[in-house]
N, C-alpha and C positions, 0 to 999 in steps of 0.2 A: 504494500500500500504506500503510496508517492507519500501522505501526511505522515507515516510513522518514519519512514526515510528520512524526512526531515527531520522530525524528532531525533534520531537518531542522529544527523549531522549536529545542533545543536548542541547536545547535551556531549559531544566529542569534543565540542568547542569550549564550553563552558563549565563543564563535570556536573550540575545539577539543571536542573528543570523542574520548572511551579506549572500544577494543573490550571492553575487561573491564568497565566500568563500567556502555556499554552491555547486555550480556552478563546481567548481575544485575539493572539495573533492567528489562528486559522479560522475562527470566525465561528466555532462550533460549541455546543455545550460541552460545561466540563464532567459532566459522565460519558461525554465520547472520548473527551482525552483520557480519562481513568478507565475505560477500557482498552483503549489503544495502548496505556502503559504498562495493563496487566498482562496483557498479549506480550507482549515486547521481553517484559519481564518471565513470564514463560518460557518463549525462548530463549532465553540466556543474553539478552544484550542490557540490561539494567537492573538496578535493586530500586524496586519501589520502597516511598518512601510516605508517609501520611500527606504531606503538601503534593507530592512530586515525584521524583527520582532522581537517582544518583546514578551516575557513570560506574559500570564493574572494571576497581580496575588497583592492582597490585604493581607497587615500584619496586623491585627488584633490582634494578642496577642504578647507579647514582647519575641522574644530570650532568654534565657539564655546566658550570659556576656560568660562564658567556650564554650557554642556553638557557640559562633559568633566570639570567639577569635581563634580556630583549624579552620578557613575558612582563605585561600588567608591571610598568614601569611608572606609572600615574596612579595605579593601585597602591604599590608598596609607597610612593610616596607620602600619599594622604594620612597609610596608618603610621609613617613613621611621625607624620605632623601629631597624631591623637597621642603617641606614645608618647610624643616630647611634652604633651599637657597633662601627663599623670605625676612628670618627673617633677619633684621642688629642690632647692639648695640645697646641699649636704647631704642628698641620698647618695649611696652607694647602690650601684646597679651591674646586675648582671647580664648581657648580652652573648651569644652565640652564634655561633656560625649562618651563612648563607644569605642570599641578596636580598629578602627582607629585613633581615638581621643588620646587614649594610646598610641601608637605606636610616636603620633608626641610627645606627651610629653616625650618620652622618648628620641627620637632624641633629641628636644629641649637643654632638660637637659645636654645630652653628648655634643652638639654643643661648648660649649666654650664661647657661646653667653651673653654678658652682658644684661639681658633682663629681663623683669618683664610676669610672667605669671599667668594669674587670671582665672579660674578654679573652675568649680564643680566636677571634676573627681579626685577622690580619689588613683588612682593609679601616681598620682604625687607625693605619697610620698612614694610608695617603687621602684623609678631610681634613683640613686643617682646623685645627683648634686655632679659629681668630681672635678667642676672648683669651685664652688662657688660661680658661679657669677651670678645664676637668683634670684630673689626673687618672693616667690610662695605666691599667694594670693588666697585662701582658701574659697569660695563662707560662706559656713556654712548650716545648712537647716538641712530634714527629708534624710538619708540615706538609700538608698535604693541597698540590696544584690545583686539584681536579675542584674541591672545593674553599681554596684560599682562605684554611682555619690551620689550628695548632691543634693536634690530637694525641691520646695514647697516656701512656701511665704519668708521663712528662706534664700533661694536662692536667689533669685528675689530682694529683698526689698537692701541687699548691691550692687547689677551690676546699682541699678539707681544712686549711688552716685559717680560710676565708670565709666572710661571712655579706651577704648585701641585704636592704631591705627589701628590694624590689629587681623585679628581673623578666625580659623580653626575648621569648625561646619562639625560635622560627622552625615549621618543622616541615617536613616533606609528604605528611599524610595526617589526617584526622578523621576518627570515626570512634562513632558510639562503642564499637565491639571492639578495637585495638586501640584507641587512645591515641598518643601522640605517636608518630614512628621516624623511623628514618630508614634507608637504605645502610646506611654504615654504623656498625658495631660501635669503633675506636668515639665517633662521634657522638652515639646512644648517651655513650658511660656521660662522658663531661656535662651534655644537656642537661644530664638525669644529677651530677654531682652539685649544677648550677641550681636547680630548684631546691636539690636538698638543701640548702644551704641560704637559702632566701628564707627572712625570718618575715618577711612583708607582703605583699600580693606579687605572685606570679601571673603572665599574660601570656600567649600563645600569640603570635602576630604570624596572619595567614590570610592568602589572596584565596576566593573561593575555588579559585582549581585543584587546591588540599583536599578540600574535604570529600568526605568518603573512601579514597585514598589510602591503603595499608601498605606497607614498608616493611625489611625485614624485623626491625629490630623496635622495641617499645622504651620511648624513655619515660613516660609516666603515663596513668590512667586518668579522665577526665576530669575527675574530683580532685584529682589533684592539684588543679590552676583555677585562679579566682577569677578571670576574665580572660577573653576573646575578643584582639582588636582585629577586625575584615573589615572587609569592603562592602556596599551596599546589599550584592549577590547572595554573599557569605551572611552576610546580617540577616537577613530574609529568610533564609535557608534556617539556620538556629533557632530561630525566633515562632518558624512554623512548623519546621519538621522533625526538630529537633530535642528528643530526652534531656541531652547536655545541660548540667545547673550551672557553670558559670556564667557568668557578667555575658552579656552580650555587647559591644561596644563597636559603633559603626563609624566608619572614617568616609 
């Protein structure tokens, strides 16, 4: 059927789809689209979802850092502008690897903010700190190209003797049943050592092509982060389809 084809295009594009949204753009009631997505879903091409559906779909090998940074580059912007307005003087913050992750670091840095930022992400040190006023605390570890962080025991072994009140974990999958994930192990540990270690609200910052999304590796379960900064899609998505009890917080 030419309408589920599309659907199908769609939700390749986007990772989720709203039956109301569906609904108005083919011009049909939305129990034909909740038909069409249970059919679809039948077949094997989506998990429905209460609003909608989500894209089936497992990351198994890691991104290229350059390909996931040309992706919703206006997106991660905006949530790194929300993240910089949680941030006040004197917090200590933890940040993580990958080009959401960069995006707040860069905010951060231009913010103005007297702040300590502690970091396995290597792109903290080509934003410039114009004000002068953060000080950037530097994980150390096995450096890794593919996604331009510092990993491995080398990581890990300084974030236990460290502490922040607040912390901005970017991840490469989320979903009700696996939680936050990644493709890489070495990377899991550190994400996971960075929340341990946050004694303040943790945030998950993610463009809606994450979600639904499982990865090899889990670095924490849902409950265990106080908000969720996305994007409009993402916001929408939480908000109706979504079990998940953290903050919902929309950029």
């Amino acid at each position: 059927m030419e309408r589920q084809h599309r659907i199908s295009e769609i939700l390749t594009e986007n990772g989720i789809v709203q039956v109301s949204r569906l609904a108005e753009e083919f011009g049909v009631s939305e129990l034909t689209i909740r038909r069409d997505l249970d059919q679809m879903e039948e077949n094997g091409l989506l998990k429905r979802t209460h609003g909608g559906a989500t894209v089936l779909r497992n990351m198994n090998a890691e991104p290229h850092y350059l390909q996931k940074a040309a992706q919703f580059a206006e997106e991660k912007r905006r949530i790194a502008q929300k993240a910089v307005e949680l941030v006040e003087d004197d917090d200590i913050v933890m940040v993580n690897s990958g080009t959401t992750a960069s995006a707040v670091l860069k905010a951060l840095l231009e913010s103005g903010r007297s702040i300590t930022i502690i970091t396995n992400n290597i792109d903290v040190l080509i934003h410039p700190d114009t004000t002068g006023k953060c000080t950037i605390i530097l994980t150390g570890g096995v450096y890794r190209s593919r996604s331009r962080s510092l990993s491995g025991a080398m990581s890990t072994s300084p974030l236990e003797r460290m502490y922040a009140n607040k912390a901005f974990i970017g991840v490469d999958g989320i979903s009700e049943e696996a939680g936050l994930t990644t493709p890489i192990y070495e990377e899991s540990l550190v994400s996971r050592m960075m929340l341990k270690h946050t004694t303040g609200k943790a945030f998950v910052i993610t463009t809606h092509n994450k979600i639904g999304v499982i990865s090899n590796y889990q670095i924490a379960k849902t409950d265990e982060i106080h908000g969720i900064i996305t994007d409009r899609e993402g916001a929408e998505y939480f908000r109706s389809d979504s079990n998940i009890k953290a903050e919902i917080i929309e950029a």
